[in-house]
N, C-alpha and C positions, 0 to 999 in steps of 0.2 A: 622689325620683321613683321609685315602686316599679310605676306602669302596665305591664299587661304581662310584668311581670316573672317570673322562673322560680325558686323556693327549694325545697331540699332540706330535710325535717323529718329532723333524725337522733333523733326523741323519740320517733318512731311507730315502732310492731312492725316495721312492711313499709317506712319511709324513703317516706313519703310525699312526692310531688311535686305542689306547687301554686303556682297561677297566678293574680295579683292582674288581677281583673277591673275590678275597681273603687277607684277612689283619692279617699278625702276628705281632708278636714283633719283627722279626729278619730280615722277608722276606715278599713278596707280591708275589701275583698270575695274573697277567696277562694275557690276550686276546685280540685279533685284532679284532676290532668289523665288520671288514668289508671282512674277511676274509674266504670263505665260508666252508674252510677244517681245522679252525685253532682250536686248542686243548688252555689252562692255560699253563704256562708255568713260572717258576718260578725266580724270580728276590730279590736281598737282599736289606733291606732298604736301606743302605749306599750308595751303586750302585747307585738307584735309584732317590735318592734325588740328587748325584752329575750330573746323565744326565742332570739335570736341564729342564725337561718337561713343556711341556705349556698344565695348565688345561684348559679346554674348558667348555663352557654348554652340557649338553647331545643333542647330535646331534639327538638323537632318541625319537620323540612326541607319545607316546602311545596314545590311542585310546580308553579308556573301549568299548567292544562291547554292544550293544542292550540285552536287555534284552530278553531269547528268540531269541537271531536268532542266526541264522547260525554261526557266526564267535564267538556269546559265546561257543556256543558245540565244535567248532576246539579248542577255546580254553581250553574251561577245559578237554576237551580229552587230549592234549597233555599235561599236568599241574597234570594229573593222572598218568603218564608214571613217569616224572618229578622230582614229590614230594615222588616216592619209591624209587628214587637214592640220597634227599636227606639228608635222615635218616643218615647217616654217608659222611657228606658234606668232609671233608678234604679226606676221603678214595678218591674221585675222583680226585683227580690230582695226583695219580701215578696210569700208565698207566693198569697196568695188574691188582690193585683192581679195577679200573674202568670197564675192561671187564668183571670181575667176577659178580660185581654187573646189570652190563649190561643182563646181562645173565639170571640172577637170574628175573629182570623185565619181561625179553621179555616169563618168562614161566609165569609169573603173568599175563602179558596183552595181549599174544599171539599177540603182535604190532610188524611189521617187524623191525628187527636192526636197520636200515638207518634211520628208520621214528623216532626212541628213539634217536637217537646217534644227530639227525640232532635238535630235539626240546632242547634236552641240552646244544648245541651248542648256539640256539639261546634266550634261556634261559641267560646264563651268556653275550654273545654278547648285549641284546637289553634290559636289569636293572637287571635282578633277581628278577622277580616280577611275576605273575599270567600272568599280563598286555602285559608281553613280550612275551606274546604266542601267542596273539591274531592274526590272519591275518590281512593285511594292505586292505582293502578293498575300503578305505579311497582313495586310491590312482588309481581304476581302475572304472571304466563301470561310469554310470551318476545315480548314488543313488537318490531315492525317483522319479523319473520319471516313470509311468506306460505307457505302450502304449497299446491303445485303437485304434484297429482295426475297419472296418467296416465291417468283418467278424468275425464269431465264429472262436476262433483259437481251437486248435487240429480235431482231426478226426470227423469223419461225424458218423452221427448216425448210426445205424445198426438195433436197435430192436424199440427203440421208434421213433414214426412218427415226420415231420416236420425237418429243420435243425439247430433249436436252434436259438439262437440272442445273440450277444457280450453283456458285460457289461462295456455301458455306463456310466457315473458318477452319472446321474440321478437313471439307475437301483440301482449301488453303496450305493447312498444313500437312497436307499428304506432297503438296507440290514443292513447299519447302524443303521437303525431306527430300525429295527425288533430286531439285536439284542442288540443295548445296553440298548432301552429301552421296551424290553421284557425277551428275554434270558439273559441279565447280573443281571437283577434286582428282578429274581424270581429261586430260586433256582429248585422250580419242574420241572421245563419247560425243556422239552429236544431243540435239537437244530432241527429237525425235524417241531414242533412243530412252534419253530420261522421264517421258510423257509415257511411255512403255512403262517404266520404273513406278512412277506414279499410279497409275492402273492395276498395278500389281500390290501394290499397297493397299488399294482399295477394294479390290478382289478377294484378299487375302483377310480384308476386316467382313468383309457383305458381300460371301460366297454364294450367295442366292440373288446378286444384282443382275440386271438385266446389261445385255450389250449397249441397247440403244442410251441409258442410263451412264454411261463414261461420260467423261467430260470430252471433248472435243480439240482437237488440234488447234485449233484457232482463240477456244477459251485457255489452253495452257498457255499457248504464245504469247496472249493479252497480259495474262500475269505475270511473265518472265519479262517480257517490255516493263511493266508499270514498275515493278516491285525490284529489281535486277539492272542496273547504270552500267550499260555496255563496260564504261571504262574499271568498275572491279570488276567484271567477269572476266576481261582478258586479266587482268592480273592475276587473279586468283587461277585462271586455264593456263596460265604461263609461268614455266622455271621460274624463279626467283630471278638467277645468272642470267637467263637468255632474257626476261622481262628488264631487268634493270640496263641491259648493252643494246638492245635492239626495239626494246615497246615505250618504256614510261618514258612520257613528253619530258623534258627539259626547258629551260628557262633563260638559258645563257644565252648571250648578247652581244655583238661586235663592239657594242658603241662604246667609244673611248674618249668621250669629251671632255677633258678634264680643266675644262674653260675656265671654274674657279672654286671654292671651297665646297665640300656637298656634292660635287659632281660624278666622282665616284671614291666607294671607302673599298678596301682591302681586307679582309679579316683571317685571319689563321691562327693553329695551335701551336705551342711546342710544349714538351716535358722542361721544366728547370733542373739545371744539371747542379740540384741539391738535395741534399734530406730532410724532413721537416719533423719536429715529434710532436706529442699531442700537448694541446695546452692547459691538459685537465692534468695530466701526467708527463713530467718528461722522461721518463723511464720507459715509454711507448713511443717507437719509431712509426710513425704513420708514411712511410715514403716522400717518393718525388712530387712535387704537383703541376697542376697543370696552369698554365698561364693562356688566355687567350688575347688578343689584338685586335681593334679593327682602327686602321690610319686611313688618313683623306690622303689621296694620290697629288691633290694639287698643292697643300702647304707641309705636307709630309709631318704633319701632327697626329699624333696617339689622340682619336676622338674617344676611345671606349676601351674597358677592362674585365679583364676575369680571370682572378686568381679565385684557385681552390681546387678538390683532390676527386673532382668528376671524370669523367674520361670523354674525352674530344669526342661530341655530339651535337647534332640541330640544338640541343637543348642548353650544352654549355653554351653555344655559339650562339643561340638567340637574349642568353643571359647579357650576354658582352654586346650584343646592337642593343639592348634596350636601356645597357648605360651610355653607350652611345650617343644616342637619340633625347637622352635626359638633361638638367642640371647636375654640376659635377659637385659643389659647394659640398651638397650635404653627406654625399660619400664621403669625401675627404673628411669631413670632422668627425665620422666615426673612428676615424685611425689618427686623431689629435691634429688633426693636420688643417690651417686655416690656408684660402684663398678665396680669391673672389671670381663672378662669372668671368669678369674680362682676363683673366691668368688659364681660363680652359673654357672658350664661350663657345663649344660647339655643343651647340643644343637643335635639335630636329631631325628631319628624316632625310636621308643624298638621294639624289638622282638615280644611282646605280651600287651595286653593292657583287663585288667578284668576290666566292669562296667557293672552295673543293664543292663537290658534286654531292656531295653527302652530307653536309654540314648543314643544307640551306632547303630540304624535303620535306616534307610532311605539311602539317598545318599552318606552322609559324610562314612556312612559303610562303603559305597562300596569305596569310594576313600582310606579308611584307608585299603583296603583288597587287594584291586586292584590294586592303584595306589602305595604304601607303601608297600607290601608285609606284613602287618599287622596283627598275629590273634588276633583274639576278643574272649574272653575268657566269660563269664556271668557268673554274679552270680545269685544262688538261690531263688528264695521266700523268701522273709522273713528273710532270713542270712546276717544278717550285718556283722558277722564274717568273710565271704568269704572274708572282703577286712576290715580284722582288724587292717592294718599298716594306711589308712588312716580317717581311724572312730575314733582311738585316737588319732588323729594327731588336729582333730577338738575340743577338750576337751584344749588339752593344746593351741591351740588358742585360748579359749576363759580364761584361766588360765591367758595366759598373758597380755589381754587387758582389759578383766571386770574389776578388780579394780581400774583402772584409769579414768574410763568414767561416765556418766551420762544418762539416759534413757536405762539402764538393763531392761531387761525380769525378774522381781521376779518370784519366787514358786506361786503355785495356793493361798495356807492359803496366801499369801504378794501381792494380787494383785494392794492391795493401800498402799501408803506409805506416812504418815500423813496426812492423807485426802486427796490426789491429784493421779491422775495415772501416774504412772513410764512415759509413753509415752511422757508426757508435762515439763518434765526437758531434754529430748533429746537433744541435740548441735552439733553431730557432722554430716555432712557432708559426703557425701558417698565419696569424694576424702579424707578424714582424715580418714576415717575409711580402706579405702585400703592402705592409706600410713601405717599405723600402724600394719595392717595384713601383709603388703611384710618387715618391718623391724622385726617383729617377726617371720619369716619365714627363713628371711638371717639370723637371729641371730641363730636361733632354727639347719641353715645348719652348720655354721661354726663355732660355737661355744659351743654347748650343747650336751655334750654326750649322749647316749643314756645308760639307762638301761637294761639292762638284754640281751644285741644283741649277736644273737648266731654266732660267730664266725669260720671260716673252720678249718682245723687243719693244714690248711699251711698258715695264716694269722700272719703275726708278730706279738710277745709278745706287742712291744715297737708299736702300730697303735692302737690310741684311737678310741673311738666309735664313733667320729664325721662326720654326715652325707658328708660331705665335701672332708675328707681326706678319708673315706672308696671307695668314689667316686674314687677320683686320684690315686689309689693303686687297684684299680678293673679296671680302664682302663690300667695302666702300666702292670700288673702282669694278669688280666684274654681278654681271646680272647674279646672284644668289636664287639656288637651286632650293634650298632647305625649307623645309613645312615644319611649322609648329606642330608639336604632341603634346595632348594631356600627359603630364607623367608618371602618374601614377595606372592610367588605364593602361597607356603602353607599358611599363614595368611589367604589370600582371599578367598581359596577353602576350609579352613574350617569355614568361617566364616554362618551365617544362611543367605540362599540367596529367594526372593520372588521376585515379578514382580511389573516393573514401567511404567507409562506411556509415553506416550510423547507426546507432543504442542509446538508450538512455543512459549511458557511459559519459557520450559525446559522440563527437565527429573526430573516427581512428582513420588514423591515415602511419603507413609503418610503425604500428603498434601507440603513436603517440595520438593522446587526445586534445581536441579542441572545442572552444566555441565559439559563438557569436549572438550577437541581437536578436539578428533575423531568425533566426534557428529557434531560439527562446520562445519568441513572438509565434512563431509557427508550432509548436507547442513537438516540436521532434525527440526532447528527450523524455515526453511525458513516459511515466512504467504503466501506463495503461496502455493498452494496443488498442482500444478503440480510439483514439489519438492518430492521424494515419502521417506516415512517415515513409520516405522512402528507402529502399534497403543504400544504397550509393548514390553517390554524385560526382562529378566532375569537379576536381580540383587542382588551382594552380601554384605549387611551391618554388619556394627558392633554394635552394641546395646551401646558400653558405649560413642561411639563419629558420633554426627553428621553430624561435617562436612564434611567426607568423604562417598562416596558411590562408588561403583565397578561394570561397567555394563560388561558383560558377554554375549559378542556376538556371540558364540557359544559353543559347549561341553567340545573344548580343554582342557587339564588342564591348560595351559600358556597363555589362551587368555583373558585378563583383561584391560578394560579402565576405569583411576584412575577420578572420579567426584567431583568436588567442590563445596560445599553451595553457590550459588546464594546469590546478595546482597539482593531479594526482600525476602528471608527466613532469613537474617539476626536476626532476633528476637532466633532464635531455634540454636543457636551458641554454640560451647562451651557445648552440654549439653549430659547426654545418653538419648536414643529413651524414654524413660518412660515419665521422666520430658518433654521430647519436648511434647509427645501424649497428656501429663497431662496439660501444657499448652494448646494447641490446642483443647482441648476437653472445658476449660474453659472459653477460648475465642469465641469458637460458643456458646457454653452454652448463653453469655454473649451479642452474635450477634441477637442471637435466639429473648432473653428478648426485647430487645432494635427494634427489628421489629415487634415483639409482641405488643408492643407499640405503635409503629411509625401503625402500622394497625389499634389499638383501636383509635388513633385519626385523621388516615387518612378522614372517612364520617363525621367529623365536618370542616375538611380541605376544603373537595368540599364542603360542604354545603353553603361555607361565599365564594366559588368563583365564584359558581353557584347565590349565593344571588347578589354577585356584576355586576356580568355579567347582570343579570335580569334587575336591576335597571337602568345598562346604556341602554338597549336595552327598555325599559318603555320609557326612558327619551328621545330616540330617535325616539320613533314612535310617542310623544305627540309634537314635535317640526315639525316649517313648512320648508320644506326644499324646496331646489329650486332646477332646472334642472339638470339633472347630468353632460351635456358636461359646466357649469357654476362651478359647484361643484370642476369637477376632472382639469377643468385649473385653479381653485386659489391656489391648492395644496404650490405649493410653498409659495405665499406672505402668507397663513395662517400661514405655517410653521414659519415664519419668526417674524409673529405678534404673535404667540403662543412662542417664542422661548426667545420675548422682553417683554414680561409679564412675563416671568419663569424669569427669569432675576430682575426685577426689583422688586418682592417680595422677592428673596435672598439679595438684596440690603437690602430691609427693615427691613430682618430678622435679615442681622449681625450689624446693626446702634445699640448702648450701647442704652440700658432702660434708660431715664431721671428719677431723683431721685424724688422720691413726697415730696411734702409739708408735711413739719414735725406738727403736732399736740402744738398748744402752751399749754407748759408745767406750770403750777403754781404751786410752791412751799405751803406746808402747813405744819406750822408747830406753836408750840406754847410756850412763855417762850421766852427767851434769843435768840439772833441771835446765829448762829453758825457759829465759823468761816470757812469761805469758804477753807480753804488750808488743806494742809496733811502732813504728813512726814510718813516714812517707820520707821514701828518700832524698838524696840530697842531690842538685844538679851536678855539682861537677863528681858524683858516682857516676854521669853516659859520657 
């Protein structure tokens, strides 16, 4: 799998760097990525393997632009030119379809030659991704710094009187105020309306300002452009309901090419119709859990997993593409289980990727769109069918493990079963219960044919329908769609990421603490506050293990620092985020009671110390005391006599009690003496 890929020529003069555009069975496509005239150019595996090239990492850190700015529109302008030449991708490496099609663009987008010929260029040079269009922006001027003049900058007025006033930070935040909390939060409101608001805020601070002295319609407008991305402002001006059905863009996609493995995956939830307890206690019913899927529509193999007790989110669902998109080996041998890549070799990122409309939003999108060249495909309303390879994929999961288990989900008429609820015979373990979901899953890959699979008509007689082998004979025999990932950067950047604190504690993130290197080196937990630290950060967890946390000290895709469980969160070891929270929730619960208490008998507390105190101070004002320079020089010999007295009742204390005099006992009895002795009786007297 060379797609993508990055090699160092140590053969060439200058160590040329080039980037396999294009992957056959026979030959590859080639580009110098640093080359600013250079064309594909074509190379045969064989060749290519014997140069013996050194792969590299991608020399080249894309950037997602800003939502809204400037270097988005360069980008998807140029990414529109782009994507019309690459409807018929292979036509472009010989030279004179290329110009044809070139040609055909530039009457589509009236965009000069050089400007198309040059974003194609840097298209295949810098990934083959959206991402790769973007401008380097990163790399010029000093971002995020405004300068604030002590003059009005541009021209002088002409019609209206006075010569205006800069905006301060102070004005700034008079404008902030007006509009995110007037114009974002009321849809009637024009923006006019809010510059009114503004004004008034200013008026109301420097009631002796002058008129001419306002800011001006045209300096509020400047800052509502700069500072203000049209696309949150309608969202934030718009219903939630009517924004989500009629405004926010979509991503979904017709195209159904399912030409060969990678070309598109399927992903959906179900609840498993079990119960599961906790595996710190089985005494604790932790419910149902959630399983996720995502299958390859063309060998109808289970690429990717996620078991565990989250509730069906972008966040579970980018958990499950980014095992996906990995090596499967070393999952499996957390749950004992060996195999090798070729038993589940789907490793990289598909062509297309169809899930519900809500699974696939927010940021992880944009990394799957952006950063992955990814489409997002959605399904329907209501159409489970849209994504019918893995709707019944969840049936025969539960086909294969229901009759062995205990704590089933019965039918409504069977909600009790001999008097008890289903729920309370549960035993198993959410780590047994994924082990057994990932061996029905290998097994269901490489060993169970499928029914009724509709086959090409250039597909061998003698190629059974096993997800496994339809796999290996679709990457041999069809072009492969699939990009290598690093795996451990993709793991992290799709993992669900929120924001942690920090103190010289550590790095808390749901009450649990962490650390790292960097953070160390950065000197963040110093107890000195001249030390400077930041209050939070961005960070990205995994839901089914604690001990690890991932701070994300900026947007980079590649910028990751790996954090450990602290010993003083040592209790939260070993668990997923649920059971920790579920913990932690019971332990305050528990802290709660116990101060609740510790308060109801706190005023019987003071009252017997308050009583004690009283009594010594009674005791001292009825006593006759002598001089104080008499008083405070016997200090010591009193000590000394109070110290030989403490002393000398511990003596008395630990001398052995002497025995008392025993009571004289008189026997009474009547008749015959009895003799005084005994013997131990005899067995057969029981």
């Amino acid at each position: 799998m060379y797609l993508n890929k990055v090699f160092l020529d140590p053969h060439s003069d200058h160590q040329t760097t080039i980037r396999v555009v294009y992957e056959h069975i026979d030959f590859l496509m080639l580009i110098d990525i640093h080359d600013e005239k250079a064309w594909p150019y074509r190379v045969n595996i064989d060749e290519f393997e014997s140069l013996s090239l050194e792969a590299i990492p991608d020399p080249i850190s894309l950037v997602p632009p800003d939502v809204g700015s400037k270097a988005e529109e360069i980008r998807n302008r140029a990414y529109r030119s782009v994507s019309l030449l690459l409807t018929d991708y292979f036509a472009l490496f010989d030279k004179k379809l290329r110009n044809q099609k070139i040609k055909s663009v530039l009457k589509a987008t009236e965009e000069p030659r050089l400007y198309v010929t040059r974003q194609l260029r840097r298209y295949w040079q810098r990934g083959m991704s959206p991402d790769a269009l973007a401008p380097d922006y990163t790399k010029c001027g000093a971002p995020g710094q405004d300068r604030i003049g002590m003059q009005k900058p541009g021209s002088k007025r002409t019609i209206s009187p006075g010569n205006g006033v800069p905006i301060t930070e102070e004005v700034a935040n008079f404008f902030r105020l007006a509009i995110e909390g007037f114009y974002l939060v009321k849809g009637n409101i024009d923006l006019e309306e809010a510059r009114t608001k503004a004004n008034g805020f200013l008026r109301s601070k420097y009631p002796t300002i002058k008129q001419e002295d306002l800011p001006s319609e045209r300096q509020f407008r400047y800052f509502y452009n700069k500072y203000y991305a049209k696309p949150l402002v309608v969202k934030a001006r718009t219903p939630s309901i009517q924004y989500a059905k009629d405004v926010a863009p979509s991503y979904s996609t017709s195209a159904s090419n399912n030409f060969g493995p990678g070309a598109r995956y399927e992903i959906d939830a179900t609840i498993a119709d079990l119960h599961l307890v906790s595996e710190h206690d089985p005494d604790r019913i932790v419910g149902r859990p959630i399983v996720y899927k995502v299958k390859d529509v063309f060998s109808r193999m289970t690429v990717g997993l996620y078991v565990g007790l989250e509730n069906p989110s972008w966040a579970t669902a980018s958990i499950a593409l980014a095992h996906a998109f990995c090596d499967k080996v070393e999952y499996c041998r957390k749950f004992g289980i060996e195999i090798t890549e070729s038993d589940w070799p789907s490793i990289g990122t598909p062509a297309t990727i169809t899930a519900d409309r809500g699974e696939l939003l927010g940021k992880h999108g944009d990394i799957l769109v952006n950063r992955f060249g990814i489409t997002l495909s959605n399904t329907r309303a209501y159409r489970g069918d849209d994504k019918g390879i893995v709707e019944k994929s969840f049936h025969m999961m539960h086909v294969d493990i229901l009759p062995y288990v205990e704590g089933r989900v019965e039918p409504i008429n069977g909600k009790k079963k001999a008097g008890k609820r289903t729920e309370l015979s549960a035993n198993l373990t959410l780590y047994d219960f994924t082990k057994m979901v990932i061996i029905s899953e290998i097994n269901r890959n490489t060993s169970s044919p499928l029914e009724g699979y509709d086959f090409e008509s250039d597909m061998p007689t003698d190629l059974p329908a096993i997800p496994v082998r339809l796999w290996h004979w679709g990457v041999k025999n069809r072009t492969g769609v699939l990009r290598e990932v690093d795996p451990k950067l993709t793991y992290v950047n799709m993992l669900p990421h929120s924001k942690a604190t920090i103190s010289p504690s550590g790095i808390c993130f749901k009450g649990m603490y962490y650390t790292c290197a960097e953070a160390v080196e950065l000197g963040w937990f110093h107890k000195n506050r001249s030390v400077p630290r930041p209050k939070s950060i961005e960070v990205a967890y995994d839901p089914l293990n604690t001990n690890a946390l991932y701070v994300r000290p900026d947007k980079k895709f590649d910028s990751v620092w790996e954090c450990t469980l602290q010993s003083r969160s040592r209790r939260y070891q070993d668990m997923c985020l649920v059971e920790a929270m579920s913990i932690r929730s019971e332990s305050r619960s528990t802290y709660a009671k116990a101060k609740q208490e510790a308060d109801y008998k706190a005023p019987d507390l003071q009252n017997e110390l308050e009583m004690i105190a009283h009594i010594a101070q009674k005791r001292q004002s009825s006593s006759e005391l002598s001089n104080n320079s008499k008083r405070l020089s016997g200090i010591r010999d009193n000590r000394n006599q109070e110290r030989e007295s403490e002393r000398q009742k511990m003596r008395e204390a630990s001398k052995p009690t002497k025995e008392k005099d025993t009571a004289t006992v008189t026997c009474i009895n009547s008749g015959k003496q009895v003799d005084q002795g005994f013997d131990y009786p005899d067995l057969d007297d029981f």
